[in-house]
N, C-alpha and C positions, 0 to 999 in steps of 0.2 A: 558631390559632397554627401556623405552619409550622415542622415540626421536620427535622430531618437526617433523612435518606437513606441518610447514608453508613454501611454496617457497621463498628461499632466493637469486633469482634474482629478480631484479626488470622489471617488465612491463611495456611493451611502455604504453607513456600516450593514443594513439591513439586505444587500446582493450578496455579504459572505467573501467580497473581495476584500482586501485591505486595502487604504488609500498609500500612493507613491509618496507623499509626505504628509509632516502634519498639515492640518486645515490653514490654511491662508484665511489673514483678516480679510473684512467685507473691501476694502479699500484696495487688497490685488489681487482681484480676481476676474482682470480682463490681461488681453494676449499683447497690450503696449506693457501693461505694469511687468509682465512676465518678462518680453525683450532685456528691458529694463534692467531689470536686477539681474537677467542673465549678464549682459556686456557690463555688469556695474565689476559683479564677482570674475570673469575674465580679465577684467582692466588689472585687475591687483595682483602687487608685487609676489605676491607670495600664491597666486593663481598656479603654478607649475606644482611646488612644493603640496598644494589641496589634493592637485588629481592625480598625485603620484602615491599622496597619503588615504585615498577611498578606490583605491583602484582595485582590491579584493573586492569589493562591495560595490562595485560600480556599474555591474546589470543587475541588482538586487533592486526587488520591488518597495519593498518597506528593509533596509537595514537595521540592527540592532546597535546602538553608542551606548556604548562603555566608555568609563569612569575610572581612573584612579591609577596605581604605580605597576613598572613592571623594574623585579629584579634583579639582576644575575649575579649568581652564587657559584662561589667555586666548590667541587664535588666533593675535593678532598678535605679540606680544611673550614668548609661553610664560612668563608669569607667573601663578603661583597665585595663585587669588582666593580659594580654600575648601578644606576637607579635611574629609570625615567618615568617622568608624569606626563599623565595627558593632556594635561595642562599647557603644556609646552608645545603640544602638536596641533594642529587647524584644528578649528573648529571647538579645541579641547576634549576630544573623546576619538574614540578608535571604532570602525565602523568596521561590523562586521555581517555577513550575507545570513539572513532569515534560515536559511537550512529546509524550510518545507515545502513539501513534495510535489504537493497539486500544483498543477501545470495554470489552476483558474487562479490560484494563489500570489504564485513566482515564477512565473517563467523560466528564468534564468535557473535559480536553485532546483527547481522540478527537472529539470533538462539536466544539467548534473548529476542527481541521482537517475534519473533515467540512463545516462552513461554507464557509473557503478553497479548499477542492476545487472546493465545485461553483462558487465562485465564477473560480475557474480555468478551469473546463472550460466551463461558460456563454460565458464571454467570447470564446472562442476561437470559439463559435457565432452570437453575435449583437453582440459589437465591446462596444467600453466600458474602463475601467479602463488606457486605453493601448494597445487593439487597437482597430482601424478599424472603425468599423458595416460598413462596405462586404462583410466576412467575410460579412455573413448572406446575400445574396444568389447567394455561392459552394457549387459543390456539396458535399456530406457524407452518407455511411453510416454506419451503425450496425451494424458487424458480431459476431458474437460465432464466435469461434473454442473449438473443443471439442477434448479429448482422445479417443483412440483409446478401445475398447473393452481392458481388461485381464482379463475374466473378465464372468460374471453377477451381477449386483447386486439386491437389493431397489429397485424402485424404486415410485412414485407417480407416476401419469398421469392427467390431467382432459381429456376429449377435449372438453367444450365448458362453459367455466366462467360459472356465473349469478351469483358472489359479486361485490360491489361493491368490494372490496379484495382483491389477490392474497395481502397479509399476513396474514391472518383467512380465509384460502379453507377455506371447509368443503363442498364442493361434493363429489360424488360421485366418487369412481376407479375406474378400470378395476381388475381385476383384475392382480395384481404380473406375476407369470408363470403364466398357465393353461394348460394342454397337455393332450392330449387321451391321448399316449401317455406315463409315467411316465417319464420318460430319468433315468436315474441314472447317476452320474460315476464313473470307476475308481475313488473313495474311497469307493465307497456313499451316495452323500449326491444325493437326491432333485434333481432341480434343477428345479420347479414349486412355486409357491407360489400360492396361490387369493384371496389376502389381500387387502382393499381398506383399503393401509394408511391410518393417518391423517397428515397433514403433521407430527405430533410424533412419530411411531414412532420409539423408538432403533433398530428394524431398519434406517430404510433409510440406502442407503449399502453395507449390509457383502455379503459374496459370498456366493452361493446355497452355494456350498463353499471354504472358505478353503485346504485346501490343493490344488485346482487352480486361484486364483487368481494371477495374475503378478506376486508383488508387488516382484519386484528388475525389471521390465520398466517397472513405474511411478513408480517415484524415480527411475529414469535419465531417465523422459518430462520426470519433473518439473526431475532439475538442468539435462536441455538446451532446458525451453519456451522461455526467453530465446535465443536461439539460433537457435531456429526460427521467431520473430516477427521477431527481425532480416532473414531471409534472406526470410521474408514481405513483409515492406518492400522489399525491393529487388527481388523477381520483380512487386509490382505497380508500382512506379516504371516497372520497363522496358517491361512490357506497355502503359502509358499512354503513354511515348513512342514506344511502338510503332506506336501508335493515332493518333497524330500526322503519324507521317511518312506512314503509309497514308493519311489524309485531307487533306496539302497542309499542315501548319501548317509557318510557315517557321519554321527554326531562326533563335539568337539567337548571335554568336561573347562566349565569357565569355574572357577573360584568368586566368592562374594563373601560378604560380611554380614551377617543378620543378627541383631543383638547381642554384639559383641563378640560373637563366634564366627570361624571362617567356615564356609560350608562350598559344598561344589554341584555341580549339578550340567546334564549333556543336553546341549540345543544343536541344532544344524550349525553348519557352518556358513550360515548366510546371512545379509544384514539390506534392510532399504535405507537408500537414503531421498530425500523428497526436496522438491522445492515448489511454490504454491504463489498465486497471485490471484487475488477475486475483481470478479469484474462485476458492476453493477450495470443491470440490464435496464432498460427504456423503462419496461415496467414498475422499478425500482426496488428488485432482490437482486441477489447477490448469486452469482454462481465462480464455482472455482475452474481454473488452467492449471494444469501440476504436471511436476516432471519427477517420473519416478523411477530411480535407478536400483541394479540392482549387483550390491557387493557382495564380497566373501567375508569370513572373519578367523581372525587368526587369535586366538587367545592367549600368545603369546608376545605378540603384537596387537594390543585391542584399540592401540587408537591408529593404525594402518589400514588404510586402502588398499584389497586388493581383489584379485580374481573372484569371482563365484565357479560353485560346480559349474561341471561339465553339461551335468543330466541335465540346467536349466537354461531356460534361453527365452528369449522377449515375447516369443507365444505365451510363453506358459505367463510371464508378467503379467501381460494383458488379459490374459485368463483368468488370473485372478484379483485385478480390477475388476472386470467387469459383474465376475463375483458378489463382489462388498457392494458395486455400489446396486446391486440388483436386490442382497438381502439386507442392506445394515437399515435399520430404523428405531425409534423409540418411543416413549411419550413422555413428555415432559409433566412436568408437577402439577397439580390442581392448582385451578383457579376460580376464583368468585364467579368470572364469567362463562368457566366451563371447568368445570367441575370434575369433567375425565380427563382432560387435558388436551393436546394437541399433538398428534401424530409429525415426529418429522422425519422426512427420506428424501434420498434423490430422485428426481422425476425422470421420466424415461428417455428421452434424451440426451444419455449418455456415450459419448465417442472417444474413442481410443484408439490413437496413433500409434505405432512404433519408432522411434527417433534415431535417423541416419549420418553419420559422419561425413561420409564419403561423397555428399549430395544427392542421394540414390533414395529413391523409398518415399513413403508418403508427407514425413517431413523433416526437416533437417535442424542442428544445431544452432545453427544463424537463425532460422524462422524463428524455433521455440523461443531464441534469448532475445530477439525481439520485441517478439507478441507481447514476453509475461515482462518485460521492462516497459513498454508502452502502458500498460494497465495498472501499472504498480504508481506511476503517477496521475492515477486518474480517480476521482471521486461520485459523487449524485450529481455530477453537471450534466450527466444525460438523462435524468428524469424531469431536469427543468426546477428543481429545487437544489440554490447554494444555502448555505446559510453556516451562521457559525453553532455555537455549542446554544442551545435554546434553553430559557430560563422562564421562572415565572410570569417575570417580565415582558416577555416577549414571545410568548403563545402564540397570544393574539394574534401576530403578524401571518404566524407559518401553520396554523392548527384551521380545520374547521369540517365539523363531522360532513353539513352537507357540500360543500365546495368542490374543488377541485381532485386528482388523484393524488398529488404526490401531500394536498393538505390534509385529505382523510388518512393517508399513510403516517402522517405526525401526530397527527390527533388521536390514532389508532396507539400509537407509544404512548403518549402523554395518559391517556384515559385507563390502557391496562397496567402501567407503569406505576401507578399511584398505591401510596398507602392504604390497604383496607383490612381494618383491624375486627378480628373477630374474640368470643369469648371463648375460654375453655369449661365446656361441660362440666371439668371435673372440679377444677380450683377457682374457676371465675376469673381465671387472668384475662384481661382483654391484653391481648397484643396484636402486630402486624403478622406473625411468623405461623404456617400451618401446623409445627411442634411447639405443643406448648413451651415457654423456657422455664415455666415454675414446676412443672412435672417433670420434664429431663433432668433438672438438679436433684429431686429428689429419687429419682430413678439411680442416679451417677453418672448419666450421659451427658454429652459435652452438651453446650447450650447450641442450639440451631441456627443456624445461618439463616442469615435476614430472606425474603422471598428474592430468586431470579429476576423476578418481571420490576422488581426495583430497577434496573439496570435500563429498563427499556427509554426509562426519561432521561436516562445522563446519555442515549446514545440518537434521541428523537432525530438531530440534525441527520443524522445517517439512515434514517425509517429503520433502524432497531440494529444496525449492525454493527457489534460494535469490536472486531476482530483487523485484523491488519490486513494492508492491501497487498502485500507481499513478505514470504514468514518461507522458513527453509530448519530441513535438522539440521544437527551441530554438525555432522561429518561427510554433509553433501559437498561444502565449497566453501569458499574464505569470508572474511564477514568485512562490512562496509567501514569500520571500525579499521580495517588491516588497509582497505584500499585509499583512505583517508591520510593514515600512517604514510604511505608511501611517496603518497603527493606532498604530503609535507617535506619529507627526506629531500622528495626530487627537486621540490625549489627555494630550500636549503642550500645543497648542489648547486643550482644554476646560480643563484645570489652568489655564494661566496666564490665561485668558479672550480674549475677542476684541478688547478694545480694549489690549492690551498683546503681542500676539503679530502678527506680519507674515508670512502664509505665502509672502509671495515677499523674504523678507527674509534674506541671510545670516546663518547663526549667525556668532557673534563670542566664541564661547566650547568650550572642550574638555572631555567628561568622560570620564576617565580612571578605569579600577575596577582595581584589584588585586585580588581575589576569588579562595578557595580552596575544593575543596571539603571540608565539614567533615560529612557527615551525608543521610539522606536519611528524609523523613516525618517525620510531626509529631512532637514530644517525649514527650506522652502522648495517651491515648486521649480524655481529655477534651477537648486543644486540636483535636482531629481533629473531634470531634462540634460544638462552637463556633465553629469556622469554615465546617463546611460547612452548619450551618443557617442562619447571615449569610451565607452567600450563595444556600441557596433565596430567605432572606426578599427578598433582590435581584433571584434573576431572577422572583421571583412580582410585584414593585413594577413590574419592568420590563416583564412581560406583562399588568398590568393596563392602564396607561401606552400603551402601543401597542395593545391594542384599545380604550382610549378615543378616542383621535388617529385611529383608522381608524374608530369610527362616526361622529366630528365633522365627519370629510372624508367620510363616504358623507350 
């Protein structure tokens, strides 16, 4: 018999998990009162009618219950043909799946878009779902961009691995840090470590000496990565049109609109498209995986995929990655705490793939859509700090200048993050903002945007980053939105069956939800544990099911 999975205690809010339901009174919360109420809620009549009505929602960790009417409206005449309350259905609300990503979160939900991911990013490699096959014959790298050095770290290194899975690697490591002469830090603290850690060590990650570590140098790396991908984008754009006009490719004249006039102007004929996933490292920065391909452009056709020249091909790509991410750098704005600012760039350890169709080559379409779907659900749970969005309130818990690494990393936000108001020289306005806003009005300049480093406390929980964990341009590939749409369609389709549903058929009908929110996770611990074992016993039905269909067809 396949039983639940799910933890049916609830977790403090202070681990960052959310509990499977609300809190249970003091009185059940032993595993007879659980039995209990589970066989109480199976014994009843209407027991079938519940787990047929929370069955979208029935591996979700914490669901959302809604409230209120839904109506159906006919298209043409806006006349109601039905009404129903939720009132009417168990429980009285309509229970719907959390939708968030992290795997520490929702399992269930995290593993669905972990699906649509790679189904996103596949596509954008070999055509399908609305993107042109033709893609796959276009060039593409696999590059991964890394953070600068902020200090010495514990780290683990396999210089040539025998294990059959990278996940399960129990292969030998080099030694963390060996040295031959003892160097020790102005804090006394040894910086050599002899250790061949293992891939679970809670050391690695943390600094050989934490307080000559940089850690206000590494949440500022972290709120500006976004920033610094941008301008990465656009030094390898230029470098490939660069490469263009140096080899003869004729430009193409596009048309545009610039205050109210149409104007024209000749670029190559070539266009990136990108897709990007950051991964947080042990250490707790962020570095980016990106797939960067590269099209033609037809200005005739401007929102078409098609061919790039001839002259160029995935060397020269990669050539001009390696480019950008060798020169791009900047510094960001004064701060009280340093006053020239902070230089940010990519640290030298950057590698660049060229991406294979065929299976042939360093790495292939299936790897990449993999990789950057596995990471794209993933959070700070490998630094050892979950936590939710951090407030005044709750510093304390997660901040502490001398403590731990990932606490000096919070503290590190929260402390540069802050308000600090200066005066101005000229008119004595004290404000938070490095431009005056009483002089820029009289100047005629816009008024100044509040400081960056504001940003670092709404983003603490993330040690400063505060950018997405998976982000693509508009014309790489289809959006999670379309692949959404589809599953809807499809079991639309299977409900009403195939001979009463027309997929090229206009609907001729509207439905209309009034829906509030009222609640969130299951009502008790029981209905948590009975739903999510009907729906192991589902997806066990449905894995037996497809490996029988796949040894029928082998």
């Amino acid at each position: 018999m396949t039983l639940s999975t799910l933890p049916v205690v609830p977790e403090p809010p202070g681990s960052g998990a959310v509990a499977c339901a609300d809190l249970a009174p003091p009185w059940f919360r032993t595993s007879s009162d659980l039995r209990l109420q589970a066989v109480a809620r199976a014994a009843r009549d209407d027991y079938p009618a519940w787990l047929s009505h929370v069955q979208a929602a029935s591996a979700c960790t914490r669901p959302v219950r809604l409230a209120g009417t839904m109506t159906t409206i006919e298209a043409a005449t806006g006349r109601i043909l039905s009404e129903h309350h939720t009132a009417d259905m168990p429980d009285g609300v309509i229970y719907k799946p959390c939708g968030n990503r992290r795997a520490s979160v929702c399992p269930a939900c995290s593993k669905r878009y972990q699906n649509d991911a790679y189904q996103l990013v596949r596509a954008g490699l070999v055509g399908g779902k609305g993107v042109p096959e033709q893609v796959a014959t276009h060039p593409a790298v696999f590059p991964t961009f890394t953070a600068p050095s902020f200090g010495e770290v514990h780290t683990r290194r396999v210089k040539r691995h025998t294990c059959a899975r990278r996940t399960d690697c129990d292969c030998r490591a080099e030694p963390c840090h060996a040295r031959r002469d003892l160097t020790v830090c102005p804090h006394g603290a040894r910086l050599v470590c002899f250790a061949r850690h293992d891939a679970r060590d809670a050391r690695l990650g943390t600094p050989l000496c934490l307080d000559c570590y940089d850690h206000a140098g590494q949440v500022i790396w972290n709120l500006y990565a976004g920033e610094l991908w941008r301008r990465t984008t656009i030094a390898i754009n230029r470098h490939i049109r660069r490469l263009c006009r140096e080899r003869g490719v004729p430009d193409v004249e596009v048309t545009y609109e610039s205050r109210g006039k149409l104007r024209t102007r000749r670029v190559p004929p070539v266009r990136l498209s990108f897709g990007k996933a950051a991964e947080m490292q042990r250490r707790g920065v962020a570095h980016f995986h990106a797939i960067i391909r590269l099209d033609g452009f037809d200005p005739d056709q401007p929102d078409a995929t098609v061919a790039p020249p001839a002259a160029l091909d995935a060397d020269d790509l990669k050539a001009a990655v390696d480019h950008a991410a060798a020169t791009v750098g900047f510094t960001t704005d004064p701060h009280p705490a340093r006053l020239d600012g902070w230089h940010i760039g990519w640290g030298d350890q950057v590698l660049t793939k060229v991406i294979t169709v065929a299976g042939r080559g360093e790495v292939t379409d299936a790897q990449v859509a993999a990789y950057l779907a596995k990471y794209a659900t993933k959070s700070t749970e490998t630094t050892g700090h979950v936590s939710g969005r951090i407030t005044t309130d709750t510093i304390d818990l997660y901040a502490d200048r001398h403590g731990t690494h990932a606490e000096r990393l919070v503290h590190a936000c929260w402390w540069l993050g802050r308000a600090r108001y200066t005066t101005c020289p000229v008119c004595h306005t004290r404000s938070d903002r490095y431009d005056c806003p009483t002089c820029a009005g009289r100047n005629g300049d816009d008024e100044p945007d509040p400081s960056p480093y504001r940003r670092l406390q709404r983003w603490a929980h993330m040690l400063g980053f505060g950018g997405h964990f998976l982000t693509k341009s508009r014309r790489y590939s289809i959006t999670f939105a379309l692949l959404r749409d589809q599953r809807v369609v499809f079991r639309r389709v299977q409900n009403a069956g195939p001979d009463q549903t027309d997929q090229g058929e206009t609907p001729t009908t509207l439905v209309v939800n009034f829906l509030q929110f009222v609640g969130a996770g299951w009502h008790t611990l029981a209905d948590a544990m009975l739903a999510n074992t009907s729906a192991a016993m589902a997806r066990e039905h449905q894995n037996t099911a497809r490996q029988y269909l796949t040894s029928m067809a082998a």
